[in-house]
C-alpha positions in Angstrom: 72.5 54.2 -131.3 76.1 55.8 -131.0 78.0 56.9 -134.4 79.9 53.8 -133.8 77.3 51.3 -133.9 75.6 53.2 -136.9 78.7 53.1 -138.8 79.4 49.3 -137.7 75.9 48.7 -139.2 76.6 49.7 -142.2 74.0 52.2 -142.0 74.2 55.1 -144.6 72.2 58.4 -144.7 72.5 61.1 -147.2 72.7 64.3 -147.0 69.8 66.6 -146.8 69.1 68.1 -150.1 69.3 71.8 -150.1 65.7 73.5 -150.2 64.4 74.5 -153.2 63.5 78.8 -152.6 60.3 79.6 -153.9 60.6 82.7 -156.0 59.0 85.5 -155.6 57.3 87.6 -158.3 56.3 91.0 -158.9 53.1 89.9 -161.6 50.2 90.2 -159.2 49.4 86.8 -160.7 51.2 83.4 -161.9 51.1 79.8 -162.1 53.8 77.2 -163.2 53.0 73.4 -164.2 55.2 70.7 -165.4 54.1 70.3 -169.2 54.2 66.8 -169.0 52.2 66.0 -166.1 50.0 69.1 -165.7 51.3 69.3 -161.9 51.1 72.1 -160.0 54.3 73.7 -159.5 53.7 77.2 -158.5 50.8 79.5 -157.9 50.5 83.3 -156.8 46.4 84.0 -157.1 46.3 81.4 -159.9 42.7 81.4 -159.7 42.1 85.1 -159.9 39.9 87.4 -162.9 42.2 89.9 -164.6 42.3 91.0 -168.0 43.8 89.1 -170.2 44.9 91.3 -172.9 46.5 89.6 -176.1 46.8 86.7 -174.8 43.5 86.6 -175.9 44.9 85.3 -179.3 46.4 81.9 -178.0 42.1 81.5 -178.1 41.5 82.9 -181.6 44.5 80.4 -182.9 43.4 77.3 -181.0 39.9 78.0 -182.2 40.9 78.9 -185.7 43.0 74.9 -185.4 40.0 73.0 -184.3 38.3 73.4 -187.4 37.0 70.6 -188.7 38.9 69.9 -192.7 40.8 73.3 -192.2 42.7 74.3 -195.0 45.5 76.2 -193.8 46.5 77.4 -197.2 42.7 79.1 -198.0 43.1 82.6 -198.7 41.3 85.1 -196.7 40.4 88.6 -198.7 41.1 91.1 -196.3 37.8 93.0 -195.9 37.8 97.3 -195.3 35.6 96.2 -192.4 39.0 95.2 -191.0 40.7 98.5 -191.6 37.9 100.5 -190.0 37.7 98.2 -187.1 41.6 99.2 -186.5 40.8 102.8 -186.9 37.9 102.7 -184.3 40.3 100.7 -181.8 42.8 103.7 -182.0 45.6 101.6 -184.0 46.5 98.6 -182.0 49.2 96.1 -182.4 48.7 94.9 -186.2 49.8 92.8 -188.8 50.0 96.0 -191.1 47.8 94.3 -193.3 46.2 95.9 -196.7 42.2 96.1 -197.7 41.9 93.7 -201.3 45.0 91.3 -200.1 44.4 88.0 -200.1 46.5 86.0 -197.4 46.2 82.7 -196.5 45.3 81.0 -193.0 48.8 80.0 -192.0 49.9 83.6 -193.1 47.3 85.0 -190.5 48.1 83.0 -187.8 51.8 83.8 -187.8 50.1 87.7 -188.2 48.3 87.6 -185.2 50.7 85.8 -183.0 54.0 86.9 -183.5 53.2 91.4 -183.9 50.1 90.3 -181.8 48.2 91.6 -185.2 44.2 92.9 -184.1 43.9 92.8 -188.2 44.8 89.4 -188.4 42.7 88.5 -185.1 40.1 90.3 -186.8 40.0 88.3 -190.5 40.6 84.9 -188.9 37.3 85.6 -186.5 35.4 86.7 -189.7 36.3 84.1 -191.5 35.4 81.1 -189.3 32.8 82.5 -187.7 29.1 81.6 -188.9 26.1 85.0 -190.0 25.7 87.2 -192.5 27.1 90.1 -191.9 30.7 90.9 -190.4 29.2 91.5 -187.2 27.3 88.2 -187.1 30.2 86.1 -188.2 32.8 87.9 -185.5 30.3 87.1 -182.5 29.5 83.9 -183.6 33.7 83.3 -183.7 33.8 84.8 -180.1 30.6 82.4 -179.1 33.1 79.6 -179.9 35.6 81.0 -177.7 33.9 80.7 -175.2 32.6 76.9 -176.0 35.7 76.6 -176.2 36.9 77.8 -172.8 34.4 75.4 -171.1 35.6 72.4 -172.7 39.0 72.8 -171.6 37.7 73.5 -167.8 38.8 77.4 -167.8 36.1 78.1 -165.1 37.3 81.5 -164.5 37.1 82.5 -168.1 34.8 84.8 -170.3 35.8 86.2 -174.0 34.3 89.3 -175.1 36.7 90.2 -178.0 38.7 88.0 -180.5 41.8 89.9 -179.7 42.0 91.2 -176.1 40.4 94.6 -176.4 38.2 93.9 -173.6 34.5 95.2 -174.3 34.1 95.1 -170.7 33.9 91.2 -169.8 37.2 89.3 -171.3 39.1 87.8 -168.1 41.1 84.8 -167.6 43.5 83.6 -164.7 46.7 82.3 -164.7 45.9 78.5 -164.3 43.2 79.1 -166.5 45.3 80.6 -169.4 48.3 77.9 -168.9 45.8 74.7 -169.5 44.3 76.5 -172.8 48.5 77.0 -173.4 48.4 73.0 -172.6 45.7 72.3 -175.1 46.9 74.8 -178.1 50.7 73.6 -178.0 49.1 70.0 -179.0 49.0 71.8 -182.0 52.2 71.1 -184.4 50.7 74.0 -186.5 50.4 76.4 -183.9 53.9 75.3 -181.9 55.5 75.6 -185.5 54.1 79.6 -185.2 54.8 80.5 -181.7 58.4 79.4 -182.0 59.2 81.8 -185.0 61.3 84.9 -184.3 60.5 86.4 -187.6 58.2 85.6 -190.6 58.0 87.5 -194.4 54.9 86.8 -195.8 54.0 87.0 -199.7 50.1 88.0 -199.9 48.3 88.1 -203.1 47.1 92.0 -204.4 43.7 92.8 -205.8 45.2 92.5 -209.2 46.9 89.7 -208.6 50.0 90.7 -207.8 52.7 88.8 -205.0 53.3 91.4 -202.1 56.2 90.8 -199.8 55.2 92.3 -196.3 57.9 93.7 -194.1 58.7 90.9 -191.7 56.3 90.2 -188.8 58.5 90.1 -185.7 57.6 87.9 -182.4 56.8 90.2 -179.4 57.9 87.3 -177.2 61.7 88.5 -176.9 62.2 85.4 -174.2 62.2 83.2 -177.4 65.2 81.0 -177.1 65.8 81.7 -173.9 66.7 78.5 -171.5 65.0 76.4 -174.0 61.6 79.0 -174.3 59.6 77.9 -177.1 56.8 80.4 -176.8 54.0 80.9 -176.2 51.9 84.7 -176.4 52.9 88.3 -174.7 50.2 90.8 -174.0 49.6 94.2 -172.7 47.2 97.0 -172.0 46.8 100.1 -170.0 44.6 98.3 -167.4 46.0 94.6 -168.4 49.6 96.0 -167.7 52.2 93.3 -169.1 51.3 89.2 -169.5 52.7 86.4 -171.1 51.7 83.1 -171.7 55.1 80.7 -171.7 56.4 77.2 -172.4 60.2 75.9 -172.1 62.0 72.9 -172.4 65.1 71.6 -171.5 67.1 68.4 -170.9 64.3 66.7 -171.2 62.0 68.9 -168.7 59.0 71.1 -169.9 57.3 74.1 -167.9 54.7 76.1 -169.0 53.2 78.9 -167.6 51.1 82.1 -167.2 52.3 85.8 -165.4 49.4 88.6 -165.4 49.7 92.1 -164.8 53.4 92.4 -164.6 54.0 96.3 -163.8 56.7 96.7 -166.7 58.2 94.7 -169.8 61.0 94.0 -167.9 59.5 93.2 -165.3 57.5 90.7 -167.0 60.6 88.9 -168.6 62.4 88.7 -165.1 59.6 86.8 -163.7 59.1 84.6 -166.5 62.7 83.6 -165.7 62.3 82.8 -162.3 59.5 80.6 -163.1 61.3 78.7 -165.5 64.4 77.9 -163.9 62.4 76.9 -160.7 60.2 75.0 -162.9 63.4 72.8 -164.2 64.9 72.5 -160.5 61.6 71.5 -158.6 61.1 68.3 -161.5 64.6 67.4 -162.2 
């Protein structure tokens, strides 16, 4: 048919949209899906082990949530087992928290997620776990990690620790760590906690005193960001840099997962990438 004949047709075809570039990231591993749908929108080794550092804690919370009649204002007595468990662990990220305070649940949770507090991991997996003894109680808490992680079809995932500090077998993948992200943002508690930039805290002291602790900051410095609403940074030696991430904008939701990210920066700049992408392959 000549241009002509098309035209005296009436025949009209549009333009070819411009191709969508998919980015490239330096993480050795990510995955992207639209929050709505649970689409795949992106995947570099999606399915692949690696350590999952603290991360770890989008776990603790969601397991910590699922209680059944949880009381988010109970107060937790923070225990010198937790103090000596920080010692042993060389001083990892904490909450700063002090032996004889009493803090509540909701306190905790803001604790462990936003300074990526090991103390606070620690308490919440003593408290809800089931035993006798510390020990017992912080196994039993990692045992329903891992129930956990089945029922949510994380079939590349194994907790050994309540807060990342592998003890040889904690892994995750990408995919893997974005549906528990799916799962936990359900959660108006725990959305509520990962959104929050900063958070003062007034504990309770041994004799009954209020304590107002030194703000908790959020790690997560992408908060904000192009509509970023969370969810959970971590990093390690062997881990390198990950984070767990959900945005929305204009209506459009991503979520997603980079692990072992060679640097901080490095980490935010492919979180970015992901994110916009994510908005331009669903809108």
């Amino acid at each position: 048919m000549t241009t002509g004949a098309v035209l005296a047709a009436g025949v009209v075809t549009a333009a070819p949209a411009q191709a969508l570039t998919t980015p490239t990231i330096t993480a050795k591993g990510g995955f992207l899906m639209n929050s709505a749908t649970g689409a795949t929108l992106y995947t570099k080794y999606g399915d692949t082990r690696r350590l999952t550092a603290s991360t770890t804690k989008i776990m603790t919370a969601k397991v910590v949530l699922s209680q059944t009649n949880l009381n988010l204002d109970t107060r937790v007595t923070i225990k010198k087992a937790v103090s000596d468990y920080m010692v042993a662990k060389g001083y990892p990220s904490s909450a700063r928290l002090i032996v004889g305070d009493k803090v509540t649940v909701r306190q905790l949770l803001y604790g462990m997620m936003l300074p990526s507090g090991c103390d606070a991991a620690m308490a919440l997996a003593d408290k809800f776990g089931t035993g006798t003894t510390v020990s017992a109680r912080v196994n039993s808490f990692i045992g329903k990690m891992n129930t956990m992680a089945k029922n949510l079809g994380m079939t590349n995932t194994h907790f050994d620790s309540f807060d990342g500090i592998s003890n040889g077998s904690n892994y995750s993948t990408p995919r893997d760590l974005t549906k528990l992200a799916r799962s936990a943002m359900k959660s108006t508690t725990f959305r509520a906690v990962v959104k929050t930039k900063s958070y003062t805290a007034k504990t309770i002291t041994s004799s009954g005193y209020t304590r107002t602790m030194a703000p908790w900051t959020n790690t997560n410095t992408l908060l904000g960001w192009n509509g970023t609403l969370g969810i959970k940074t971590g990093s390690g030696t062997q881990a390198k840099y990950c984070l767990v991430f959900a945005a929305t904008y204009n209506g459009e939701s991503v979520m997603g997962t980079v692990m072992t990210s060679a640097s901080a920066a490095d980490r935010t700049t492919d979180v970015k990438k992901l994110i916009n992408y994510g908005y331009a392959k669903i809108s």
